[in-house]
Biopython code that builds the backbone (N, CA, C, O; Angstrom):
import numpy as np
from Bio.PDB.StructureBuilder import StructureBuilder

atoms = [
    (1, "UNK", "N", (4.035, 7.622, -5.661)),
    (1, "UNK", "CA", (3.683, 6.274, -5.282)),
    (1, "UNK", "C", (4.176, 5.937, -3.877)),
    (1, "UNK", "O", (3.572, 5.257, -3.048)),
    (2, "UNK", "N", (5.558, 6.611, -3.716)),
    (2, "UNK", "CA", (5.793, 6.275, -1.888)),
    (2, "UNK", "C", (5.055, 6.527, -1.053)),
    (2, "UNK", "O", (5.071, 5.956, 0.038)),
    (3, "UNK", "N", (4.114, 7.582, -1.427)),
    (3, "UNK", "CA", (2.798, 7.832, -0.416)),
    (3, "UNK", "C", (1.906, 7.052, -0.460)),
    (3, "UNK", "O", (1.518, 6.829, 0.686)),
    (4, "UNK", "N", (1.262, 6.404, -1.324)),
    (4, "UNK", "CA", (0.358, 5.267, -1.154)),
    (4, "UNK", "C", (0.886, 3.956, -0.595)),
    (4, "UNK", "O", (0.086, 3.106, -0.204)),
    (5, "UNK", "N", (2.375, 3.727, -0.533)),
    (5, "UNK", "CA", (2.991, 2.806, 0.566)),
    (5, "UNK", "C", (3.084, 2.878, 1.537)),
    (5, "UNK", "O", (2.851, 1.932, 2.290)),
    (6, "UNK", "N", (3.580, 4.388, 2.047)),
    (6, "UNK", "CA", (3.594, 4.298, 3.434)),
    (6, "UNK", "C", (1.941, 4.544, 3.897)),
    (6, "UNK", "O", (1.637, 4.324, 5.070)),
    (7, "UNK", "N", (0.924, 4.997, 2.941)),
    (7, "UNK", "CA", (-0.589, 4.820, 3.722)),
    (7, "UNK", "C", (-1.063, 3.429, 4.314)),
    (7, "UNK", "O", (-1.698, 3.096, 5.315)),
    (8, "UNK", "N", (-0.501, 2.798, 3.303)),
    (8, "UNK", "CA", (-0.812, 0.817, 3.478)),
    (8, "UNK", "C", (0.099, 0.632, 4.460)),
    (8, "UNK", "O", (-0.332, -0.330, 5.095)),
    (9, "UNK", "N", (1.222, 1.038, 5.007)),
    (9, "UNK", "CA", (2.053, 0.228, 5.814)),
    (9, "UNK", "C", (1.184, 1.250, 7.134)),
    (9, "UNK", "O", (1.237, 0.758, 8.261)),
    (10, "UNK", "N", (0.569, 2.345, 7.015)),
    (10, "UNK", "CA", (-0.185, 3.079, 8.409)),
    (10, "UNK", "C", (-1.028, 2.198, 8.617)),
    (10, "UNK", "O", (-0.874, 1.505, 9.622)),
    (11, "UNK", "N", (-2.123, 1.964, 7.775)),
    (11, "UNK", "CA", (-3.225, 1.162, 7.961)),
    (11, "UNK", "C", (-2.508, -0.250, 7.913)),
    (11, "UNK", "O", (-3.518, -0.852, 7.548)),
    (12, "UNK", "N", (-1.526, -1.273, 8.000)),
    (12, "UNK", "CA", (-1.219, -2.545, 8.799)),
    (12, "UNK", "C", (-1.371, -2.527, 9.628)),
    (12, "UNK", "O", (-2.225, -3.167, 10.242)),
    (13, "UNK", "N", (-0.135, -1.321, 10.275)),
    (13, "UNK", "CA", (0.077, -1.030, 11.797)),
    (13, "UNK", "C", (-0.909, -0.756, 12.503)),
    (13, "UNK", "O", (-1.035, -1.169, 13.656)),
    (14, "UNK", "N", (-2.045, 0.248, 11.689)),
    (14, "UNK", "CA", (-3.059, 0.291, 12.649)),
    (14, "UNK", "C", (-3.851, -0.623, 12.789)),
    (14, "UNK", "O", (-4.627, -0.433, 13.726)),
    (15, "UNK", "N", (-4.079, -2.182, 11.877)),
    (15, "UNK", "CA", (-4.802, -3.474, 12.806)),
    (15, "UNK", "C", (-3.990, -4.502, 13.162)),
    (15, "UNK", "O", (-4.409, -5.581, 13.580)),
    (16, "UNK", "N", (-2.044, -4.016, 12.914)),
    (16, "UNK", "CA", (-1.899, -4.906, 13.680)),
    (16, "UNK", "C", (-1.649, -4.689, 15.233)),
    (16, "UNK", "O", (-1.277, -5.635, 15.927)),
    (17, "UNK", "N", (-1.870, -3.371, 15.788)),
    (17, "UNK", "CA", (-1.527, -2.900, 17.166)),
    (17, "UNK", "C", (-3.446, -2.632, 17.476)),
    (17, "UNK", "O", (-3.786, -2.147, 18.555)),
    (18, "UNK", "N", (-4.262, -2.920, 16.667)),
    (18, "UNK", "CA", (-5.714, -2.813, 17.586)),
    (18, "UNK", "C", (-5.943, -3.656, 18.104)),
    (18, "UNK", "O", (-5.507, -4.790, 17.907)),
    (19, "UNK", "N", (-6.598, -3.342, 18.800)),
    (19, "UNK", "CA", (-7.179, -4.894, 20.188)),
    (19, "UNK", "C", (-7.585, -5.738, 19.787)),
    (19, "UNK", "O", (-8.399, -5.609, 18.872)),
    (20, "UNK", "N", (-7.179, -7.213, 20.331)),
    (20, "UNK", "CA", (-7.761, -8.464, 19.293)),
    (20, "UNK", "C", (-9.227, -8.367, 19.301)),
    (20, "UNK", "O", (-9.721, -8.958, 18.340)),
    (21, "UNK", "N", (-10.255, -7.693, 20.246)),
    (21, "UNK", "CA", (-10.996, -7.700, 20.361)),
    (21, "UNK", "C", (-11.846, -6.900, 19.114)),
    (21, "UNK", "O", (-12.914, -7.306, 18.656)),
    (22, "UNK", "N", (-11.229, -5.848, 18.736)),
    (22, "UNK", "CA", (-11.762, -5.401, 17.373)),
    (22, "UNK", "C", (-11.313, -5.559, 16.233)),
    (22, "UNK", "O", (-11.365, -4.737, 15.317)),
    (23, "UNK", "N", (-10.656, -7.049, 16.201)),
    (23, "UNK", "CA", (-9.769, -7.013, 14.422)),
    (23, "UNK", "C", (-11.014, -7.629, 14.147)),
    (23, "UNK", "O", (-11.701, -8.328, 14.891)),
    (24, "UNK", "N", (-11.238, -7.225, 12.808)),
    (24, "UNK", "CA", (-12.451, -7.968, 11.787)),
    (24, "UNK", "C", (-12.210, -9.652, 12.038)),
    (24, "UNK", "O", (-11.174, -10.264, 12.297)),
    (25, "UNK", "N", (-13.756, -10.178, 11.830)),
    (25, "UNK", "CA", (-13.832, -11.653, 11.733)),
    (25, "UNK", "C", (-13.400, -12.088, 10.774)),
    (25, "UNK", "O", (-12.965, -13.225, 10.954)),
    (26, "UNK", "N", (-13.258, -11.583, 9.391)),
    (26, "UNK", "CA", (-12.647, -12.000, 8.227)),
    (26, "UNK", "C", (-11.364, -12.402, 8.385)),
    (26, "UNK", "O", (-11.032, -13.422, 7.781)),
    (27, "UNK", "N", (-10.247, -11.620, 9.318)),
    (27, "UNK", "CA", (-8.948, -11.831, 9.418)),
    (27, "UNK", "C", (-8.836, -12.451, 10.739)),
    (27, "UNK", "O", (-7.762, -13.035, 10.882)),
    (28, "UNK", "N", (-9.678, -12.504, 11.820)),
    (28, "UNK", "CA", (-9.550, -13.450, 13.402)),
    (28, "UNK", "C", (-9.495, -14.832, 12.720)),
    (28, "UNK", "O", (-8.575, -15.405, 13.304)),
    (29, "UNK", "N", (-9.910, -15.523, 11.949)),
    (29, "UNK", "CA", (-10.225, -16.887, 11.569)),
    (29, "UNK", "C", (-8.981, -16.920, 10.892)),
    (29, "UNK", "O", (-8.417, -17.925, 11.322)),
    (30, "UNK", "N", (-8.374, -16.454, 10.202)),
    (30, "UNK", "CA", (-7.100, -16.615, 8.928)),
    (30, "UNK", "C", (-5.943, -15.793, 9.329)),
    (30, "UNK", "O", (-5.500, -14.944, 8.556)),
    (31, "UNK", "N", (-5.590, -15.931, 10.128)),
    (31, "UNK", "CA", (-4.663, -15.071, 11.115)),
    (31, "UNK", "C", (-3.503, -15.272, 10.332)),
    (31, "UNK", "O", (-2.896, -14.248, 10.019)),
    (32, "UNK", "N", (-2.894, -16.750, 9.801)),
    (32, "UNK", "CA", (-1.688, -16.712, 9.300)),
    (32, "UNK", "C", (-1.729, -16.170, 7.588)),
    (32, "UNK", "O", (-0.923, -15.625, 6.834)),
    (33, "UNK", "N", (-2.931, -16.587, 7.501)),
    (33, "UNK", "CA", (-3.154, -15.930, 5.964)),
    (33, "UNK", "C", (-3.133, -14.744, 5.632)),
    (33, "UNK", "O", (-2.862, -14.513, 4.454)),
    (34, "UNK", "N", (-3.425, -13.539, 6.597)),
    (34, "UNK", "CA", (-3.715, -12.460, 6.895)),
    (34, "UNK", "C", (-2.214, -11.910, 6.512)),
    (34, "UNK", "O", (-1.773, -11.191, 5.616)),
    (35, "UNK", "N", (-1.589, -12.679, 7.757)),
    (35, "UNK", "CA", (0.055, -11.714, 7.782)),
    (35, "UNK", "C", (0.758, -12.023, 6.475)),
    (35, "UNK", "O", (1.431, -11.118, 5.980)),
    (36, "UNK", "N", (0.667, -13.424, 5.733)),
    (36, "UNK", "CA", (1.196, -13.877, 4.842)),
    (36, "UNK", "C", (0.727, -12.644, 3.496)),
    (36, "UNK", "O", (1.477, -11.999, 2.763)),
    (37, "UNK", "N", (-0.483, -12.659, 3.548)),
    (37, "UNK", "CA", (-0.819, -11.420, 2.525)),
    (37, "UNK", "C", (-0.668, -10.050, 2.366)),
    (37, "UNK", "O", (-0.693, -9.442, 1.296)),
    (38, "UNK", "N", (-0.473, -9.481, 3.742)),
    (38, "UNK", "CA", (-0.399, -8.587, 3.794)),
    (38, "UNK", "C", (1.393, -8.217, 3.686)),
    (38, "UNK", "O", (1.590, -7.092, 3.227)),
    (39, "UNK", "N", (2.302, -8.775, 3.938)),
    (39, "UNK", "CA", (3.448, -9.267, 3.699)),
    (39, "UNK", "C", (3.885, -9.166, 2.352)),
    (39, "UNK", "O", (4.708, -8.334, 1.971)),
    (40, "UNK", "N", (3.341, -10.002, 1.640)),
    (40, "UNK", "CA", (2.648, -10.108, 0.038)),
    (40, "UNK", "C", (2.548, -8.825, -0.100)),
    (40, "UNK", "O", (3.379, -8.201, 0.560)),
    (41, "UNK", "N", (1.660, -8.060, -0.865)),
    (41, "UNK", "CA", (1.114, -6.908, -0.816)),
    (41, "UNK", "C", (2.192, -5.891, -0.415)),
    (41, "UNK", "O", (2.466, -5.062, -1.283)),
    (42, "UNK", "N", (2.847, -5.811, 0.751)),
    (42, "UNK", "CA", (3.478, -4.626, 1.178)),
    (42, "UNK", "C", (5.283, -5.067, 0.177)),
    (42, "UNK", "O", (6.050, -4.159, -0.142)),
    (43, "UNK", "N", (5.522, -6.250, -0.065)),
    (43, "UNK", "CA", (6.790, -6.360, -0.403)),
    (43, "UNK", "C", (6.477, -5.993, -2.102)),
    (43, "UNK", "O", (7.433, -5.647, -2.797)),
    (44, "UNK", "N", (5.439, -6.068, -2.553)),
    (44, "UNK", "CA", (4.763, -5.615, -4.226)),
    (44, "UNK", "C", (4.959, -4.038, -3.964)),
    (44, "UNK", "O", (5.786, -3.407, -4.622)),
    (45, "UNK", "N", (4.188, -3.446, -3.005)),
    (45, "UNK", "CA", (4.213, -2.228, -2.895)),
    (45, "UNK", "C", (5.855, -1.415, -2.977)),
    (45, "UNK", "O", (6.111, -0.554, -3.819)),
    (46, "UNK", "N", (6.579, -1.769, -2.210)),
    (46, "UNK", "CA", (7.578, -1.586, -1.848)),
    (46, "UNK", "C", (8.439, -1.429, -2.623)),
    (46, "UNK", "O", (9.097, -0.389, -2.604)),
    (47, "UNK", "N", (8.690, -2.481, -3.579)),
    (47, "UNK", "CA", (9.241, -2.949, -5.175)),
    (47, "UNK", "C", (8.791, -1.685, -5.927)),
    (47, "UNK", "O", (9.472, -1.061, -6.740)),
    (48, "UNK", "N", (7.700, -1.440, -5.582)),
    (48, "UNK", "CA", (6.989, -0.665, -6.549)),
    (48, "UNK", "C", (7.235, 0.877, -6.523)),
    (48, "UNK", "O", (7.564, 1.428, -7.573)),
    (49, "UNK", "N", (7.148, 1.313, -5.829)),
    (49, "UNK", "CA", (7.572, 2.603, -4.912)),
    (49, "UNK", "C", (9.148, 2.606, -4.733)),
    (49, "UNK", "O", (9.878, 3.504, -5.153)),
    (50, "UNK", "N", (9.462, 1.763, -4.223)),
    (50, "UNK", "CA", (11.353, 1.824, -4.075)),
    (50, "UNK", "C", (12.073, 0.716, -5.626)),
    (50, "UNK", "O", (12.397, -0.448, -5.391)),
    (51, "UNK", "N", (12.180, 1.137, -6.682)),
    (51, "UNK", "CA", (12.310, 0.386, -7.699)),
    (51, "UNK", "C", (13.834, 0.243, -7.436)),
    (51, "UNK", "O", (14.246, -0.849, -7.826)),
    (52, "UNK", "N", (14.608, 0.887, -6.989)),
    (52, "UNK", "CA", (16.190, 0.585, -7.178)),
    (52, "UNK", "C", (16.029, -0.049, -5.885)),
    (52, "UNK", "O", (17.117, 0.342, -5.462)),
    (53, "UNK", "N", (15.403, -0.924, -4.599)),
    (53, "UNK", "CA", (15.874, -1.601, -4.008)),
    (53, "UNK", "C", (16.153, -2.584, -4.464)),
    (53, "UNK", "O", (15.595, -2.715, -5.553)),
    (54, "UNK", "N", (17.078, -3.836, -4.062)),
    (54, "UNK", "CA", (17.520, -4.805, -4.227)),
    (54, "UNK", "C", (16.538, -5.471, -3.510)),
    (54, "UNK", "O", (15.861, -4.892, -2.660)),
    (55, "UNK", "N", (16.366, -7.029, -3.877)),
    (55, "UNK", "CA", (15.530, -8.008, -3.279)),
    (55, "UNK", "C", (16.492, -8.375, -1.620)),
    (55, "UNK", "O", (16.101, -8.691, -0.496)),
    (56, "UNK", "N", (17.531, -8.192, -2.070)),
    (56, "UNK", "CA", (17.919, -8.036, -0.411)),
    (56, "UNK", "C", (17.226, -7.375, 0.551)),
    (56, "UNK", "O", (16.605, -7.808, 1.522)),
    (57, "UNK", "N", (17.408, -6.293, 0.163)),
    (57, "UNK", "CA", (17.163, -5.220, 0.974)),
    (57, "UNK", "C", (15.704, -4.955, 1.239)),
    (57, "UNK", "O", (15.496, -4.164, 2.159)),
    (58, "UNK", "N", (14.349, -5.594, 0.449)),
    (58, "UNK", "CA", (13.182, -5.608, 0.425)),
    (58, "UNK", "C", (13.114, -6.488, 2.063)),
    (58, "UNK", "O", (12.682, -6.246, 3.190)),
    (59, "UNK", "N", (13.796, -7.565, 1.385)),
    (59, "UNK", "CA", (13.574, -8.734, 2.206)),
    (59, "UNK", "C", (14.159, -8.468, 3.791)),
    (59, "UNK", "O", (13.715, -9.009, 4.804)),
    (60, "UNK", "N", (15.282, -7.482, 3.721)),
    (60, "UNK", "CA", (15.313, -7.144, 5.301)),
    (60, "UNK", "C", (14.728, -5.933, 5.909)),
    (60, "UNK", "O", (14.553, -5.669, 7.099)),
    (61, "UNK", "N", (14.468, -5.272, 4.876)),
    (61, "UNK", "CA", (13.345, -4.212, 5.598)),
    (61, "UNK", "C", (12.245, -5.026, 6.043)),
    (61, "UNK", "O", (11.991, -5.012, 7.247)),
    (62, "UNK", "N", (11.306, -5.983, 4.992)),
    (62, "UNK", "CA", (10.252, -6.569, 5.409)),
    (62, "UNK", "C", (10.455, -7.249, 6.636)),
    (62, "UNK", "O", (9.444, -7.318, 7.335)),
    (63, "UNK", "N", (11.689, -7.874, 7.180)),
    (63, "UNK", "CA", (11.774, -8.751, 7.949)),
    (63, "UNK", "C", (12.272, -7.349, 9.371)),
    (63, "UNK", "O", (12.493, -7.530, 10.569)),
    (64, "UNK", "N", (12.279, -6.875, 9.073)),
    (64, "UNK", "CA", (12.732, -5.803, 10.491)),
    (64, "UNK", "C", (10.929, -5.611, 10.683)),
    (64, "UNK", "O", (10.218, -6.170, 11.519)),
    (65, "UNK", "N", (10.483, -4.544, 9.508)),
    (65, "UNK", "CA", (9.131, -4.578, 9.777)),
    (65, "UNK", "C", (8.126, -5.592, 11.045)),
    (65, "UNK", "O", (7.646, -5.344, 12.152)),
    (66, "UNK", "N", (8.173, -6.931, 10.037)),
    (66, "UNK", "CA", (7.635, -8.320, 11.022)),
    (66, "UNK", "C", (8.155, -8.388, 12.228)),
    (66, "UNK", "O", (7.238, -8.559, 13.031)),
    (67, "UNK", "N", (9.246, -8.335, 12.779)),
    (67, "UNK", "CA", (9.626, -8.197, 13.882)),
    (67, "UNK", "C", (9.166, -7.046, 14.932)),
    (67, "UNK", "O", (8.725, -7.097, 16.080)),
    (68, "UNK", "N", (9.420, -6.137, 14.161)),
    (68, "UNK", "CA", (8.734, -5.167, 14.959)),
    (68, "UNK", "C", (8.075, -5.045, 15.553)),
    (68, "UNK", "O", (8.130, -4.650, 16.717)),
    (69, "UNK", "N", (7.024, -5.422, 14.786)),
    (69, "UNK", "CA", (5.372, -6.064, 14.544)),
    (69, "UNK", "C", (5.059, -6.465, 15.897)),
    (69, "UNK", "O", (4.516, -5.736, 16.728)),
    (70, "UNK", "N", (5.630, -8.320, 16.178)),
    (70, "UNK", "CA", (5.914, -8.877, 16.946)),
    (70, "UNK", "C", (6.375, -8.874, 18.151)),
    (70, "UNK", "O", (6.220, -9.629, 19.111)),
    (71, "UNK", "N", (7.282, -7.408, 17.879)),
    (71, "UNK", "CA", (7.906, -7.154, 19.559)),
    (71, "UNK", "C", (6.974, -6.498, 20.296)),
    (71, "UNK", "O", (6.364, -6.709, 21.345)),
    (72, "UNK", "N", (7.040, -5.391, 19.225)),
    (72, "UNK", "CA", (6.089, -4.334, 20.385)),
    (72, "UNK", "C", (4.335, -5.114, 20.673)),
    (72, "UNK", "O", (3.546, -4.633, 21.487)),
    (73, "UNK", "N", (4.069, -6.177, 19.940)),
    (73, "UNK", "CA", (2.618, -6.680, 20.468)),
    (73, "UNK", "C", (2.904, -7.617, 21.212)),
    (73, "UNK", "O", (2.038, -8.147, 21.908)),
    (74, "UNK", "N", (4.166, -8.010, 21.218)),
    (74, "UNK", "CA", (4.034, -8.467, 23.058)),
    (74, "UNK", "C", (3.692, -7.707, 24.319)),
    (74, "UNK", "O", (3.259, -8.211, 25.355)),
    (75, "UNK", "N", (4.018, -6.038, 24.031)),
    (75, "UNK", "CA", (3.283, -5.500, 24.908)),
    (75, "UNK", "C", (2.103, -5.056, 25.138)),
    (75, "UNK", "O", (1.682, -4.187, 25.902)),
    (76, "UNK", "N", (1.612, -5.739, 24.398)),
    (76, "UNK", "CA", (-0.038, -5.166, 24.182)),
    (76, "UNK", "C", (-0.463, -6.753, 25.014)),
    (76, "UNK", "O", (-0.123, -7.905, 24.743)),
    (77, "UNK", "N", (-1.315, -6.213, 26.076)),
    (77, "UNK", "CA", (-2.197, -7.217, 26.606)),
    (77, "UNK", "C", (-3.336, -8.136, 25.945)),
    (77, "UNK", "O", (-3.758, -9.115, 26.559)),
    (78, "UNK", "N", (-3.875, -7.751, 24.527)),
    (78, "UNK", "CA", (-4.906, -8.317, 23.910)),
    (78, "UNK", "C", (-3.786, -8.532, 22.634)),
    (78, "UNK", "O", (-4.306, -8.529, 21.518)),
    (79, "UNK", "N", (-2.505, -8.694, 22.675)),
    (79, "UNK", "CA", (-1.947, -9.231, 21.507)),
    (79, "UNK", "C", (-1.073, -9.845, 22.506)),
    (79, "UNK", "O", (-0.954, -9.723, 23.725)),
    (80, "UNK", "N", (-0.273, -10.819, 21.246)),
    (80, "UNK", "CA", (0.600, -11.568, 21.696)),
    (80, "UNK", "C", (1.962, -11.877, 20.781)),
    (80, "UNK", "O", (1.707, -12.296, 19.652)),
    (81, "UNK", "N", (3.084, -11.758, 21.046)),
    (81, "UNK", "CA", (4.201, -12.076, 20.167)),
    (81, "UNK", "C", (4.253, -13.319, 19.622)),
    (81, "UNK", "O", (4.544, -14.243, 20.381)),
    (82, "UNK", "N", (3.995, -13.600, 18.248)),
    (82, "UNK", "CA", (3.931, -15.036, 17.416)),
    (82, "UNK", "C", (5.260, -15.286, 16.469)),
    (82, "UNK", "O", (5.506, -14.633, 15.455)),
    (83, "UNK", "N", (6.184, -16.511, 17.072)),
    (83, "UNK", "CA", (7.128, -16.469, 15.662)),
    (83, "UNK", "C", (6.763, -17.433, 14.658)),
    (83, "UNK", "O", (7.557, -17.811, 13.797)),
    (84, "UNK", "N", (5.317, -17.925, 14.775)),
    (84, "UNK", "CA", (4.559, -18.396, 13.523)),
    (84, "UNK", "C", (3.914, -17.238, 12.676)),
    (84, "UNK", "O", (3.874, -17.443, 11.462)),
    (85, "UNK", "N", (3.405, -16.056, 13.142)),
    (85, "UNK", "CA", (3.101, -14.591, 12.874)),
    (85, "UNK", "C", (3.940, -13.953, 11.672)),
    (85, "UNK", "O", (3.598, -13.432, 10.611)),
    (86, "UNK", "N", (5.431, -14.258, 12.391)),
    (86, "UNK", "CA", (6.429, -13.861, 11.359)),
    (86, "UNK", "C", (6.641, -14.731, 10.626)),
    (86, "UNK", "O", (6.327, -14.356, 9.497)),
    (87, "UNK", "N", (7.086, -15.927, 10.622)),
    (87, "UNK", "CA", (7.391, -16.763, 9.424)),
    (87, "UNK", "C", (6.054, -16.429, 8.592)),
    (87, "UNK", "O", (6.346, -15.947, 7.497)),
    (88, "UNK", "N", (4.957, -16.526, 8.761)),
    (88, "UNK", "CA", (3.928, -16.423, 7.749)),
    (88, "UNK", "C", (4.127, -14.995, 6.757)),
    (88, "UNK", "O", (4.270, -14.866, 5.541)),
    (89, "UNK", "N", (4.062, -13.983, 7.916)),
    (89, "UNK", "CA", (4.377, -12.738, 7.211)),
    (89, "UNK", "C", (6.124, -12.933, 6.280)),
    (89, "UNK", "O", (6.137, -12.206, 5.286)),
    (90, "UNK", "N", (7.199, -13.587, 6.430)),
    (90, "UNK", "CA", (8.116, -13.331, 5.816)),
    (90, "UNK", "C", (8.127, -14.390, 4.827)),
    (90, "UNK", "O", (9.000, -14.413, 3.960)),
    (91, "UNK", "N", (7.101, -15.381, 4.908)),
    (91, "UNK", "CA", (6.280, -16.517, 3.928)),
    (91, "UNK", "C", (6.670, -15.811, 2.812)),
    (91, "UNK", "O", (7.655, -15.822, 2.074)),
    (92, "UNK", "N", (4.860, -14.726, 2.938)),
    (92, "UNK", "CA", (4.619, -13.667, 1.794)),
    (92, "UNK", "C", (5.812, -12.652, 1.436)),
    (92, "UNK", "O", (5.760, -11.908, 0.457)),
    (93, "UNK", "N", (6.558, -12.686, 2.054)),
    (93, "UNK", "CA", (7.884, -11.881, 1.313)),
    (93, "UNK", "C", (8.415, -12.824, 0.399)),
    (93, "UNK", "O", (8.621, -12.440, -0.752)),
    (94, "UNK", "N", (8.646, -13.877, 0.685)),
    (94, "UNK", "CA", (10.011, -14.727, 0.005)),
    (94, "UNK", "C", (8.867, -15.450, -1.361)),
    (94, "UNK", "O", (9.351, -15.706, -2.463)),
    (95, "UNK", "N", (7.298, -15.712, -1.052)),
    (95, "UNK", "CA", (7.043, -15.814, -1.969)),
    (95, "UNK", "C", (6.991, -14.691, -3.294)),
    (95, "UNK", "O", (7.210, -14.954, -4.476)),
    (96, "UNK", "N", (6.654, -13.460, -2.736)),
    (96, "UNK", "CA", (6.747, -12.769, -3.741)),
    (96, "UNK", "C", (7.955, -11.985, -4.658)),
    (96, "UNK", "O", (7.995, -11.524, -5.799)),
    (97, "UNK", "N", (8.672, -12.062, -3.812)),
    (97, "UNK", "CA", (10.444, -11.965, -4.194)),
    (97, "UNK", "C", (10.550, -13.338, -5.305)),
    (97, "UNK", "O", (10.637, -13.137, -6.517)),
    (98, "UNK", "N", (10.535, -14.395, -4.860)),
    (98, "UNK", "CA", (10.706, -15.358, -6.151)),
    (98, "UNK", "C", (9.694, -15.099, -7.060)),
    (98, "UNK", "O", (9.960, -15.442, -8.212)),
    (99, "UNK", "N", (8.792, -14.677, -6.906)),
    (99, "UNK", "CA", (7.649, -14.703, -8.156)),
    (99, "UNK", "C", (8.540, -13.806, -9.165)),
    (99, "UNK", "O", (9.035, -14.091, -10.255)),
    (100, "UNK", "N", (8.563, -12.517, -8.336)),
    (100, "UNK", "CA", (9.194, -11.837, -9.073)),
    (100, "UNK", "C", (10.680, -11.729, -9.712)),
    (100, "UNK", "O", (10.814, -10.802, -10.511)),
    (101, "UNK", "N", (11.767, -12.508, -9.484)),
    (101, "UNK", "CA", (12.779, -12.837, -9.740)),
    (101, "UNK", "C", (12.362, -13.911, -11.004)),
    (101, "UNK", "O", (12.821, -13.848, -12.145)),
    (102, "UNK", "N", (11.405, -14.882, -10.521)),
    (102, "UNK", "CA", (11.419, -15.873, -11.577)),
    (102, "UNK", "C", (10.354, -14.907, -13.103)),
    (102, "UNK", "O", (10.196, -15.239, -14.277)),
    (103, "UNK", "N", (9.944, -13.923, -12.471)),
    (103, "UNK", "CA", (9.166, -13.071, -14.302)),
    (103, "UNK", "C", (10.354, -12.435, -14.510)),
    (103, "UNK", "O", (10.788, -12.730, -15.623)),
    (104, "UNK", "N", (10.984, -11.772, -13.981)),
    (104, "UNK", "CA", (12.447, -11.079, -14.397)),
    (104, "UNK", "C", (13.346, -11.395, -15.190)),
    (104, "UNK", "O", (13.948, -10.728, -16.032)),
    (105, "UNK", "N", (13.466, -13.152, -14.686)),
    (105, "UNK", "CA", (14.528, -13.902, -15.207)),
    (105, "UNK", "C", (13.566, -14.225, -16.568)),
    (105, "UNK", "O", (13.611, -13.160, -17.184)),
    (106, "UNK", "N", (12.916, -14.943, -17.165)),
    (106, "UNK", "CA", (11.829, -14.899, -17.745)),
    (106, "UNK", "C", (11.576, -14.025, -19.047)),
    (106, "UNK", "O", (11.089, -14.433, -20.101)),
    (107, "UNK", "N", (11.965, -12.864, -18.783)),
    (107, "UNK", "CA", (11.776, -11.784, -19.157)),
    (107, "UNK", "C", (13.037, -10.885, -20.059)),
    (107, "UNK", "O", (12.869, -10.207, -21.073)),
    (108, "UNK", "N", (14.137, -11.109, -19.413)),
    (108, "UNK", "CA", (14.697, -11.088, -19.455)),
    (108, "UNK", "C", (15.503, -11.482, -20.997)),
    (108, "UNK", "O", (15.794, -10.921, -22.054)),
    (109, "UNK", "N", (15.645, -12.936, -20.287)),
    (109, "UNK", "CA", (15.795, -14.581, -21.693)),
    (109, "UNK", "C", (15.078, -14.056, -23.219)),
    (109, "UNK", "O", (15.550, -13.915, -24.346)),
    (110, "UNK", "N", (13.437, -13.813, -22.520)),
    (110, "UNK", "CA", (12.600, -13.498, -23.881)),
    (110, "UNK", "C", (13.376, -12.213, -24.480)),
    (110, "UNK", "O", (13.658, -12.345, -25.671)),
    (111, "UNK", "N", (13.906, -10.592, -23.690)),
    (111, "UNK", "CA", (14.762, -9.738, -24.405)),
    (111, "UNK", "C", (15.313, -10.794, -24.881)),
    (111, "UNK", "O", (14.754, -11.532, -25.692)),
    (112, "UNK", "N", (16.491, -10.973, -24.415)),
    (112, "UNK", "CA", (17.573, -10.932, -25.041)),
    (112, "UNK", "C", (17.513, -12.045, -26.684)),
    (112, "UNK", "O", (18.264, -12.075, -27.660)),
    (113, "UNK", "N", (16.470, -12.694, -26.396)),
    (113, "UNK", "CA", (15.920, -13.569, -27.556)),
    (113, "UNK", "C", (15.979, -12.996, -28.759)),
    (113, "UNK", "O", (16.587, -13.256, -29.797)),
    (114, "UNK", "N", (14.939, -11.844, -28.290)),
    (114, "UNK", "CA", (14.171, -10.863, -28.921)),
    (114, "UNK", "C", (14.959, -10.052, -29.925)),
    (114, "UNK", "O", (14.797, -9.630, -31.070)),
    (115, "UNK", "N", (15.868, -10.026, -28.999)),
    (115, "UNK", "CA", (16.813, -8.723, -29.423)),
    (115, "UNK", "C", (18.083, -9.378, -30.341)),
    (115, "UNK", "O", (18.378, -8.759, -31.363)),
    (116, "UNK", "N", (18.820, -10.571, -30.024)),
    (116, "UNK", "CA", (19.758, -10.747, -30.791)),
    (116, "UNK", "C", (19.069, -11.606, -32.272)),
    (116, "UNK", "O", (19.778, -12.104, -33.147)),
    (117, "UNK", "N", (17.924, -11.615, -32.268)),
    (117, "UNK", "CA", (16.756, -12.305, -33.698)),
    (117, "UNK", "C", (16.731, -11.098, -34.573)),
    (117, "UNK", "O", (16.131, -11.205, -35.642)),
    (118, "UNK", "N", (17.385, -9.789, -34.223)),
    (118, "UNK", "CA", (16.818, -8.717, -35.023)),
    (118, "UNK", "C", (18.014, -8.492, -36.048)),
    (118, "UNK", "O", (17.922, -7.634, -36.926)),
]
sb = StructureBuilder()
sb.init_structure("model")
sb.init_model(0)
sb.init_chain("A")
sb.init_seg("    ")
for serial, (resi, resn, name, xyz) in enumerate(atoms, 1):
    if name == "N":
        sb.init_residue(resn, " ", resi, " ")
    sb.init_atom(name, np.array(xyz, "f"), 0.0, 1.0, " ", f" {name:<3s}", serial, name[0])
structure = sb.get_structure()
């Protein structure tokens, strides 16, 4: 499964470093929605593939990631460094970190329900 993560985190990088001139119209119009999802998506992946990380540690890889992101497309002449870019993209982290903390916890309660009823 770590290989189908790091394929998705190749293919980010490769539209988020292509020329604004060739990112799809689907994602030019929804720019913050874009990073927010894809953010989303890569912090699921991640979880998923790296199961003993901690939500810490999701959350600062993701956030080194976004930055990254951000720095080096300031040097790109048809991109530009956004720290609305990143908050959106670390949006979709922190939303999906609580999603998932709050089914955990959730989940959890229902074991232990479960289990001391027997």
């Amino acid at each position: 499964m770590k290989s189908l993560f790091y394929v998705v985190v190749g293919v980010m990088l490769f539209f988020a470093f292509l020329p604004g001139k060739f990112t799809p119209n689907i994602i030019g119009h929804h720019d913050k929605l874009a990073h927010f999802v894809a953010f989303f998506i890569l912090s699921f992946g991640m979880k998923f593939s790296f199961s003993t990380y901690s939500f810490r540690r999701i959350f600062l890889i993701m956030a080194i990631l976004a930055a990254g992101i951000e720095f080096f497309q300031y040097g790109f002449t048809s991109r530009q460094f956004s720290i609305v870019d990143f908050g959106a993209g670390m949006a979709g982290v922190f939303i999906y970190l609580s999603i998932l903390r709050i089914i955990t916890k959730i989940y959890t309660t229902f074991n232990q329900a479960y289990n001391s009823s027997l």
